[in-house]
C-alpha positions in Angstrom: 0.0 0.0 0.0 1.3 3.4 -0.9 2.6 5.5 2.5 0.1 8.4 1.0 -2.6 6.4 1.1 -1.8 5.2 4.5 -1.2 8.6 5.8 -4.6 9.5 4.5 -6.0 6.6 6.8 -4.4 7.6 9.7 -5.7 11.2 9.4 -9.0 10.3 9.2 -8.9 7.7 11.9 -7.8 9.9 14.4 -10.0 12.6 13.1 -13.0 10.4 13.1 -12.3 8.8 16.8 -10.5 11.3 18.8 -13.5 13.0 20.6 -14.8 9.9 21.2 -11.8 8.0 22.7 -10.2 11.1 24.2 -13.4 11.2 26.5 -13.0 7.3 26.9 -9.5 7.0 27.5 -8.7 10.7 28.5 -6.0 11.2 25.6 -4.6 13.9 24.4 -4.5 14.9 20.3 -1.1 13.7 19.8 -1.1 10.7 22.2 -4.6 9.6 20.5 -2.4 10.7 17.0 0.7 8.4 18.3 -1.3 5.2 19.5 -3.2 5.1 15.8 -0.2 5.7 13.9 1.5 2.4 15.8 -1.5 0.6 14.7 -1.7 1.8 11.4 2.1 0.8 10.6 2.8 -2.1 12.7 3.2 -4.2 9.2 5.5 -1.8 7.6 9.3 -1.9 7.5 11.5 0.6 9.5 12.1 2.6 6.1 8.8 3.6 5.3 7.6 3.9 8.8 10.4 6.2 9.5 9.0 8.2 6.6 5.6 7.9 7.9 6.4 9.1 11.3 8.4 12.0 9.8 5.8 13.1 7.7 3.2 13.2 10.6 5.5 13.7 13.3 8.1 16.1 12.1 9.5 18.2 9.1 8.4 15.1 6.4 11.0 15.5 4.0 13.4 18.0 5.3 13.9 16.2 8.3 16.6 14.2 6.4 18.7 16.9 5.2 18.4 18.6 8.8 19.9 15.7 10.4 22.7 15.6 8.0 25.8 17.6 9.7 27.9 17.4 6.4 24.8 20.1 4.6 25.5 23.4 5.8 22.1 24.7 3.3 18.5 23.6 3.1 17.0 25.7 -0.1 13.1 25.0 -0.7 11.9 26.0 -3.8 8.5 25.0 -3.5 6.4 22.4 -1.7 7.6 19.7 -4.7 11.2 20.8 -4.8 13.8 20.8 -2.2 
């Protein structure tokens, strides 16, 4: 399954339920965020959950280049083309 695709789920899963198991479970929005995404990517490798997470989590794809200390410049021309 495309990571987009699964992103999308996990959006609208933790839209969808939030209220509800926030008030069952006394959650917050990123805990409630955290426990779906676990369940959502529990049969994907380390790579693309790694992505995932980043994406959700993070800076997506700039967190790679962020973490590298060898770049010393990050230029974003547009939201296609770092």
């Amino acid at each position: 399954m495309k990571l987009e695709v699964i992103l999308s789920q996990i959006i609208k899963k933790v839209s969808e339920s939030f209220e509800r198991v926030s008030l069952e479970e006394d959650l917050s929005y990123h805990q409630h965020l955290e426990k779906v995404f676990l369940l959502e990517t529990r049969d994907l490798d380390e790579k693309n959950k790694q992505r995932l997470f980043d994406e959700i989590f993070r800076l997506g794809p700039l967190e790679t280049l962020l973490n590298d200390p060898t770049l010393t410049e990050v230029i974003v021309n547009g939201p296609h083309q770092i």
